[in-house]
C-alpha positions in Angstrom: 142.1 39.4 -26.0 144.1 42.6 -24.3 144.1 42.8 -20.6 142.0 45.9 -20.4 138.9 44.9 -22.8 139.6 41.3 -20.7 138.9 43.1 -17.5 135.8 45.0 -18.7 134.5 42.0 -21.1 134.8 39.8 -17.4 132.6 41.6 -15.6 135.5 43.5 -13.6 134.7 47.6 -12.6 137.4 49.7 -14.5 136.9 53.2 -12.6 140.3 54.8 -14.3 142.8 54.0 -17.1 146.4 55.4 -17.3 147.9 55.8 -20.7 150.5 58.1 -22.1 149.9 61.6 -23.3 148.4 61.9 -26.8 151.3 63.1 -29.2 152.2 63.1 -32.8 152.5 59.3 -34.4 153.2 60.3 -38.2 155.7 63.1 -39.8 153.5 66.7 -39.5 150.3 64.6 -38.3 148.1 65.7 -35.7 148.2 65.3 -32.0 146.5 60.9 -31.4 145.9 58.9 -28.6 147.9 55.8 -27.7 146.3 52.8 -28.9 145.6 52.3 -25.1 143.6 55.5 -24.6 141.7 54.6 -27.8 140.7 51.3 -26.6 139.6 52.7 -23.5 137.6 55.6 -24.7 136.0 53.1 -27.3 135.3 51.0 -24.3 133.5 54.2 -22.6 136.1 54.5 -20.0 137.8 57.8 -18.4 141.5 57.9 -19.2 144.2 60.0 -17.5 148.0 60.6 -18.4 148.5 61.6 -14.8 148.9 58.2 -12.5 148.6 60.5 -9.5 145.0 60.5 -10.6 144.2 56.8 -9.5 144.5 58.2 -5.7 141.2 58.6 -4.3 139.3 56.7 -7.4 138.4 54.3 -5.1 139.6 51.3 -6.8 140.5 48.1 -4.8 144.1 46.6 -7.3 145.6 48.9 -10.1 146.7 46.3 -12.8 149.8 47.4 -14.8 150.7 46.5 -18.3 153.7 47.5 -20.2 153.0 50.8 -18.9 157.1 52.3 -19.7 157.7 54.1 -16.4 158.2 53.8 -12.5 155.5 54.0 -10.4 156.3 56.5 -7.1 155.7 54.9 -3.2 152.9 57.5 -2.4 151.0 56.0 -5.3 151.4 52.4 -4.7 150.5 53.6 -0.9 147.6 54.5 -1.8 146.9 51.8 -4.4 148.4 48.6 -4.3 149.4 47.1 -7.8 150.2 44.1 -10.3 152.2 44.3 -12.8 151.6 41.6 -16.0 155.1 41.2 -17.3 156.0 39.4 -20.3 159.3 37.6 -19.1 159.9 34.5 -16.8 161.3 37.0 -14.1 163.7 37.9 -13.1 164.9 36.8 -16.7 164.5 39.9 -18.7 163.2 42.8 -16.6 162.8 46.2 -18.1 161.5 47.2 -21.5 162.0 44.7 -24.2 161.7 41.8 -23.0 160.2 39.9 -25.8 162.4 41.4 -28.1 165.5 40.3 -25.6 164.5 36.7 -25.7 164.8 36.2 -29.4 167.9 38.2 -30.0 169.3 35.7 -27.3 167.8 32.7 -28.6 166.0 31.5 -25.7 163.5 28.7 -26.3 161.2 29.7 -24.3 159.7 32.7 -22.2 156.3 33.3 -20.4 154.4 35.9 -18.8 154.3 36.8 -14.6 151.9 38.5 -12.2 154.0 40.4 -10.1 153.3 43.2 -7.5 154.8 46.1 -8.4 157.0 48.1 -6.6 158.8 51.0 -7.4 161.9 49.1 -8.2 162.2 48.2 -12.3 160.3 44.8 -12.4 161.7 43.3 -9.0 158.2 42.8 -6.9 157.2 39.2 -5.9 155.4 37.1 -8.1 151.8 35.6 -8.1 152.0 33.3 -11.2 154.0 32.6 -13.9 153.0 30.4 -17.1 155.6 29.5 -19.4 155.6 29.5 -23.4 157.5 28.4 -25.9 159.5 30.5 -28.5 158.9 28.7 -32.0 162.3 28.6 -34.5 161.0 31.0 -37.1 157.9 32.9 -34.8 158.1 36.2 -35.2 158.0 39.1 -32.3 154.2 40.2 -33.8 153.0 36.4 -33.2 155.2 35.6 -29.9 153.8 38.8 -28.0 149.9 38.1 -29.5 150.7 34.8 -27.4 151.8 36.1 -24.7 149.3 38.8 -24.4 146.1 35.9 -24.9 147.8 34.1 -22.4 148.7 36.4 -20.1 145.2 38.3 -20.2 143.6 34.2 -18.9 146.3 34.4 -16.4 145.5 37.6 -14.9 141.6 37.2 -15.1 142.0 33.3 -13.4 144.1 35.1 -10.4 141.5 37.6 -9.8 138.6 35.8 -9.5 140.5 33.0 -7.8 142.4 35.2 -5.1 146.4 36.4 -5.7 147.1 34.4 -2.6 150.9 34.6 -1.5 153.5 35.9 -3.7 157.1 34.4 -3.7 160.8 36.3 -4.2 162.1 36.2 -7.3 164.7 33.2 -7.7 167.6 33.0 -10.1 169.7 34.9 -12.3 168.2 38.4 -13.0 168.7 40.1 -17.1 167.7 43.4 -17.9 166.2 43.8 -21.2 167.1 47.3 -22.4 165.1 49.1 -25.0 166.3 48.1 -29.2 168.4 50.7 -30.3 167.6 51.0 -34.3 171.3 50.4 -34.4 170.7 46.9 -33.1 168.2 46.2 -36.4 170.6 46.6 -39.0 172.1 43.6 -40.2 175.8 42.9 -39.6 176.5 40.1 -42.8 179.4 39.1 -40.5 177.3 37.6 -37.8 176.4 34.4 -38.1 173.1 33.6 -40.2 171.4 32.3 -37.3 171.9 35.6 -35.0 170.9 37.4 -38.0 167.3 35.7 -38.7 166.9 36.3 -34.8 166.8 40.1 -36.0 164.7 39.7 -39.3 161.7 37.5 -37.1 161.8 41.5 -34.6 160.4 42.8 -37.9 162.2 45.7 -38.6 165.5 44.7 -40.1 167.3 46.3 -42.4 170.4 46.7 -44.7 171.7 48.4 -47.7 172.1 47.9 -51.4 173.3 50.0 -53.4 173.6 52.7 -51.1 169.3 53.1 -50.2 168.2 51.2 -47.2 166.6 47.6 -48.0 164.0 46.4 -45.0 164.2 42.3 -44.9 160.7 41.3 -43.8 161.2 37.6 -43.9 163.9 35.0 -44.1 165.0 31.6 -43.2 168.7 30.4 -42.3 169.7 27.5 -45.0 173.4 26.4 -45.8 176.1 28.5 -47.5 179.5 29.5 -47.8 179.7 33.0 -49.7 181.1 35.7 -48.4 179.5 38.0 -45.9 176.6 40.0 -47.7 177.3 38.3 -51.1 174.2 37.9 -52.9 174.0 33.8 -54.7 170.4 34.7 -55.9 168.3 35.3 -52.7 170.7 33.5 -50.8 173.1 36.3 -48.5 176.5 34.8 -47.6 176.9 35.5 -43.5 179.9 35.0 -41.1 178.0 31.5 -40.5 176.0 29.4 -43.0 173.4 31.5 -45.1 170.1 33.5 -45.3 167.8 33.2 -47.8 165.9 36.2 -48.2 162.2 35.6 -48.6 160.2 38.8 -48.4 161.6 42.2 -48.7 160.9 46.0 -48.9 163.2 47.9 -50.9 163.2 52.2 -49.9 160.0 54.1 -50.9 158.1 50.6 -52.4 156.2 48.0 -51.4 156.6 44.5 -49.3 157.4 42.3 -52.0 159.0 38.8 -52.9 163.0 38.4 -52.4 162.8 36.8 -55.8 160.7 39.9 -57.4 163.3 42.3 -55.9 166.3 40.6 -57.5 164.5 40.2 -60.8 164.8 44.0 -61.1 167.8 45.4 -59.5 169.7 42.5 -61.3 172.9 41.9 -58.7 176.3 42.0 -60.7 178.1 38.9 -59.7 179.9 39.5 -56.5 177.8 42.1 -55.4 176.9 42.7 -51.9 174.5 44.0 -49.2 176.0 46.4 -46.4 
């Protein structure tokens, strides 16, 4: 359940919601709410794209999620704030940090109830629950996780009090935005790194000069050189990755096995 329909669902007054400003999602479409504004309007609730506008609402705790920018001091004067962040801080502050722990192959991550301050995810923490990252989970199913269990985690601190919140201890990790550069697939990395970047869900490569999206793979042995195709089997700097679900450019999701059964690799041939 998200945090917002968790609040209003529990019982909890929800007086204003801050969401960005409705803009264009689609080549030539129309001007659309964020998904958060939808919810919210859905759920009968006023919405803003102005954060000033929570002064003077007369709200008692502003509860931040994943909301993409800095909050200024007169605002948090005037409104004191959590933030749910989806990191065991001060592992992985900043933007992506879901997306950071699978690149870097942690085992396990967790969600935090911090207060916010204006400072990029460095307030103290409430509670922290911990969860761990599954070998072939995906960033879709991680973050549904994290978002179930960080919605019980928030709802359980409210009704049972914040109480006192303690410094962040340990070493801190900033996890910067994904540049799409990041999503291509370098064949010279080794296959494990590279099936880190397929589970994001938005890999990609290139065969035959048009873009080839990877949707699913798993890491299995091999030796072949680095984007050599050995049937759905992709030779890597390190072992190989057997291609399981792929979208070739302008088609359809389909099988690894259904792609190769029509564009027919010559021997040798590679991915770039």
């Amino acid at each position: 359940m998200p945090p917002l329909r968790g609040l209003v669902d529990a019982g909890f007054e929800v007086p204003l919601v801050v969401s960005g400003a409705d803009r264009r999602r689609g080549r030539g479409s129309a001007l659309s709410p964020s998904p958060v504004k939808a919810a919210a309007l859905d759920l009968g609730l006023a919405v803003t794209d102005r954060v000033d506008d929570v002064i003077g609402v007369g709200a008692d705790l502003g509860v931040v999620v994943a909301y993409g920018r800095l909050v200024r001091p007169h605002v948090l004067a005037a409104l004191p704030m959590v933030n749910l962040h989806f990191s065991l801080l001060p592992r992985w502050r900043g933007a992506a940090p879901v997306e950071r722990a699978i690149l870097a192959g942690d085992d396990e991550t967790g969600v935090c109830l911090m207060q916010l301050e204006e400072g990029l995810d460095t307030g103290p923490v409430f509670a922290c629950e911990r969860v761990a990252i599954g070998p072939e989970e995906t960033l879709d199913e991680l973050r549904a996780r994290l978002v179930a269990g960080g919605t019980d985690l928030l709802l359980r601190s409210l009704r049972e009090g914040l109480g006192e919140a303690w410094p962040q201890q340990g070493e801190v990790t900033y996890a910067s935005k994904i540049d799409p550069a990041e999503l291509r697939l370098d064949w010279a990395r080794p296959a494990v790194e590279l099936h880190r970047v397929v589970r994001l869900g938005r890999a990609w490569t290139t065969f035959r000069g048009t873009r080839l999206r990877v949707l699913r793979a798993v890491v299995v042995d091999g030796d072949g050189a680095p984007g050599e195709l050995a049937g759905t089997v992709v030779g890597t700097g390190g072992g190989g990755l057997e291609l399981v679900e792929v979208q070739p450019e302008g088609r359809r999701p389909m099988p690894a096995s259904a792609w190769l059964a029509g564009a027919r690799p010559a021997p040798g041939e590679r991915l770039a």
